[in-house]
N, C-alpha and C positions, 0 to 999 in steps of 0.2 A: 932325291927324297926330300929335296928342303927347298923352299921358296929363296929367290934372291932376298938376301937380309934387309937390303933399306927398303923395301915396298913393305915387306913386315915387322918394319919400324914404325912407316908410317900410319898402318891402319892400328898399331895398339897405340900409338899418341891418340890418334881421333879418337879411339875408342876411350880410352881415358876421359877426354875431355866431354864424351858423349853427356847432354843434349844440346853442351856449349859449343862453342868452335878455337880452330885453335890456330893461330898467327902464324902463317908461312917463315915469318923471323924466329920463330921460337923452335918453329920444325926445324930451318935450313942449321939454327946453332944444334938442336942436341944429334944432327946428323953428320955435322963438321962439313957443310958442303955450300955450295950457293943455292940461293932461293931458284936459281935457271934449273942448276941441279936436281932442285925438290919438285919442280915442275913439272921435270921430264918423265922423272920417276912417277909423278899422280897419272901424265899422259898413258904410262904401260897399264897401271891400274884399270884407267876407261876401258881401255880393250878389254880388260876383263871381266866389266860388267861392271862396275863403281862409277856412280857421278859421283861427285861434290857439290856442295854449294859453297859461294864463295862471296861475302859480306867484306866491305872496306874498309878496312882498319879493326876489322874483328879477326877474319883469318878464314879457314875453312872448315867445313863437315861434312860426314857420308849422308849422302840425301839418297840414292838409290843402290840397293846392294846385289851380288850376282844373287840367283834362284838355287844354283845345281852347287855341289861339295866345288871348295875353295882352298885349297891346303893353306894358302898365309894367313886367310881368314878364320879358317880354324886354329890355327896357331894362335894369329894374336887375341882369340877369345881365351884360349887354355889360361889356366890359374894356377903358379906355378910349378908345371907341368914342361915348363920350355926347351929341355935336352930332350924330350920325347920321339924318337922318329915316327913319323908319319908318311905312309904313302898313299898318293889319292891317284887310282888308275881308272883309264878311261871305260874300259872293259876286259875280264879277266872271264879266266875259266871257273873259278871259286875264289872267294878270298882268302878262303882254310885251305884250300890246295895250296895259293902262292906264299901264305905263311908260312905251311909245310914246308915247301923250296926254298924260303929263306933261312928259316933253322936247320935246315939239313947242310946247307952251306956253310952253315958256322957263323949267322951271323946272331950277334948279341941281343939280347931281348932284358925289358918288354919291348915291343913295335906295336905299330896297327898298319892294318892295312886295309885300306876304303876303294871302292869301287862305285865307277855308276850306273853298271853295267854287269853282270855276271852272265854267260856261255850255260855255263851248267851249273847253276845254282844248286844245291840240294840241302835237304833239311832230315829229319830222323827218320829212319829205317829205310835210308834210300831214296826218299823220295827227292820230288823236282823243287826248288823253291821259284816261283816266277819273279826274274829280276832284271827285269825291262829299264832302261836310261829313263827314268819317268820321276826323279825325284824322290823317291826311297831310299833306304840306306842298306847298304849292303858293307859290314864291318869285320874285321877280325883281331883279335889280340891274340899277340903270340907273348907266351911266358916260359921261362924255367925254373918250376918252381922249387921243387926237390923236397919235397913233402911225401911222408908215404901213403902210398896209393890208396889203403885202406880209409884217408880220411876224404877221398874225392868223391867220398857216395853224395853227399849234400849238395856239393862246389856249382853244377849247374841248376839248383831249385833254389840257392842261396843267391846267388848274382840272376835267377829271373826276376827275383821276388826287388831285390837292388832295382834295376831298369825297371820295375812298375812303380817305385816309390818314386821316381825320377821322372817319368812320366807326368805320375801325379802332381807334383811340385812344378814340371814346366808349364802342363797344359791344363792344370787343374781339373781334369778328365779322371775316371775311377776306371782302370784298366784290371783285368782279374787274370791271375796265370793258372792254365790247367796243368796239372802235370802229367808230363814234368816240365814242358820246356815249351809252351804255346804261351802266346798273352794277346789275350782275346776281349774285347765290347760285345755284352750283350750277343754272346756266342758265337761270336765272328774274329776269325783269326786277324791281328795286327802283327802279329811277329813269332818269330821263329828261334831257338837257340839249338846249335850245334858247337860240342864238346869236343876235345879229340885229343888225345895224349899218347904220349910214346913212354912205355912203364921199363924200366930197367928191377932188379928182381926186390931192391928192396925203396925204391923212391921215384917220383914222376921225373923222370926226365924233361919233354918237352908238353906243352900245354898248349891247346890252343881253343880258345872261344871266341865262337862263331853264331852273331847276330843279321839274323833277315830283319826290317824292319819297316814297316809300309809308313812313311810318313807322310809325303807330297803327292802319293800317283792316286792321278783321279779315277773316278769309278769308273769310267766309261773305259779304263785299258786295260779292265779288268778279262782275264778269256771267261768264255760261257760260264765254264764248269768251276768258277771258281768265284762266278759274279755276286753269289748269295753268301759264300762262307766267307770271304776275304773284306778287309774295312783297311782305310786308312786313317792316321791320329786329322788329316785336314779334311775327312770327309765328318769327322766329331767334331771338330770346332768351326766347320763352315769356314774354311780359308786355311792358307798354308801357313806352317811354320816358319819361322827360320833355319833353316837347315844348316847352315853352317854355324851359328850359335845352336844350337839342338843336340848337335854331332859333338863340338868341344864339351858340352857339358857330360854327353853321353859317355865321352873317353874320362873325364874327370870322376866318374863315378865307378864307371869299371874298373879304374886301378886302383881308387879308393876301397872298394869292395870285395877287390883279388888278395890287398896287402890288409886289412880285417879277416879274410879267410885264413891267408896264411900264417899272420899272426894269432890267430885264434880269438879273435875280438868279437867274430861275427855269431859266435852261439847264443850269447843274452839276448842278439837282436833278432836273429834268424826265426825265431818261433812265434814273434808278435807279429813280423810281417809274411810269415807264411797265413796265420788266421786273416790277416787284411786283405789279402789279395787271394784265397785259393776260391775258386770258384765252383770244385766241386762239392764239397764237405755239407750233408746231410742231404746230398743229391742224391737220388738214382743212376749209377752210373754200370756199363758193361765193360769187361775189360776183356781184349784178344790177349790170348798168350799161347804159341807154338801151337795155335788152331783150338785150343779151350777157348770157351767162351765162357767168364764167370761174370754173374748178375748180383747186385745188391746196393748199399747204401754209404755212401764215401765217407767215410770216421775221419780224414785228414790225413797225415803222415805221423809217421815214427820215428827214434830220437835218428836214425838211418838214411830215413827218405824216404823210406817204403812208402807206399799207396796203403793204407787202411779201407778195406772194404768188409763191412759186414753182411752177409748173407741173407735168404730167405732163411734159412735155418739157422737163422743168430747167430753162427761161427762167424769171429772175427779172424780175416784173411789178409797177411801180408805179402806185398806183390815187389819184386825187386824192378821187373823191367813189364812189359808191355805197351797196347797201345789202347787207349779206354776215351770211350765215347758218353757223355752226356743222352740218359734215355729218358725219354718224355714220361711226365709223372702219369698215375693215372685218376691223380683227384683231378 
């Protein structure tokens, strides 16, 4: 689960010294090794996608960096974050299933677990998430929080609304979350949240959130039936991100945003940035629930999480769970 330690020594010196460069002599002392030493170790790095550039009596810098998730390179971006386990797998069956399998095993949390690759991806009420090796993110945090259950009505509209603030901040992009758990451009899905806990009778046991996130896969690998609703963040800024700085930020925020939940920090902030980003609130919207089909006008949420819908007959309707679609106005 952890990158050999001196390659992620050396990419957070470089980084450090980022737009400077930084003296092979100055690597090889704070590595306690020879400069042949620091060499050999940059030569494992190439293989994995890093050139350097390398100036005479100045030292070196990353001149080109890998495209696809990089576990040491997301390490030496975290801020810190550095006892964090991390694991970047090539392809899994879900990453909330293998998180699942980790906590059931006993092991300690928080972790994340990344993937480039998901088998069976899936997203709420069952559905598929498409999670092709294409540069997207496919993430999970596993927590034990021990919180009682009653207060996790919020926990996944509070950490979407987190990840679209973060969005906005990396890629200066205005991302809008439907609820509860979609965040969509201009009505087009970017990502996905999947929740999932193990409740004991009177506190959460295990926790796990689970983020789809289209960030690098180009439109063109998009399937049919999914080519007009799905966007990715580098199809809005014309070019890709950096994915593995993207990723370390993205963990940095989520755990940030898990320990405000649990600590209780996140109520004063929760309601300014649910108005920022909800994207249905004075819309039109229909909502399915166990084959009802209820129509009317989205009021926002409740102190809960409830869905506010008010009606053609002006009753105001709170919705705990459903699935509610955006219906075209009729001005």
């Amino acid at each position: 689960f952890s990158m050999p330690n001196t390659e992620l020594v050396i990419l957070r010196e470089l980084l450090a010294r980022e737009p400077g460069f930084l003296s092979g002599t100055a690597l090889a002392a704070k590595l306690g090794m020879s400069r042949v030493s620091v060499w050999l170790h940059m030569e494992k790095l190439r293989a994995q996608g890093f050139t350097f550039e390398a100036a005479r009596s100045r030292g070196y810098r990353i001149a080109t960096r890998p495209t696809g998730l990089h576990l040491a390179f997301i390490q030496a971006h975290l801020k810190g974050r550095r006892d964090l386990s991390i694991a970047v797998l090539d392809e899994v069956d879900s990453t909330n299933d293998e998180a699942a399998r980790q906590l059931a095993a006993g092991r300690s949390a928080p972790f994340v677990v990344l993937a480039r690759k998901q088998t069976r991806g899936r997203g709420r009420l069952g559905r598929t998430w498409h999670s092709e090796a294409n540069g997207n993110l496919y993430a999970s945090f596993a927590f034990r929080p021990r919180v009682a259950p009653g207060r996790m009505a919020i926990f996944t509209l509070w950490m979407g609304v987190s990840i679209c603030e973060l969005i906005t901040n990396f890629t200066r992009l205005s991302p809008g979350i439907k609820w509860p758990n979609d965040i969509l451009f201009d009505g087009r899905k970017a990502g996905g949240i999947l929740t999932e806990a193990r409740i004991d009778s009177d506190q959460i046991r295990d926790l796990i959130f689970g983020l789809g996130l289209n960030v690098n896969g180009p439109a063109t690998d998009w399937p049919a039936e999914l080519s007009r609703r799905a966007v990715s963040l580098a199809e809005k800024i014309d070019g890709p991100l950096d994915l593995n700085r993207f990723t370390a930020a993205l963990i940095g925020r989520v755990l940030l945003a898990f320990e405000q939940f649990v600590d209780g920090d996140h109520v004063t902030l929760f309601a300014d940035l649910w108005k920022q980003f909800d994207v249905l609130r004075g819309k039109p919207v229909a909502l399915l629930q166990a084959g009802r089909r209820i129509a009317g006008i989205a009021q926002g949420i409740d102190d809960e999480g409830s869905l506010l819908i008010r009606t053609s007959q002006g009753r105001l309707q709170r919705f705990h769970a459903g699935d509610v679609t955006l219906e075209k106005s009729d001005v």
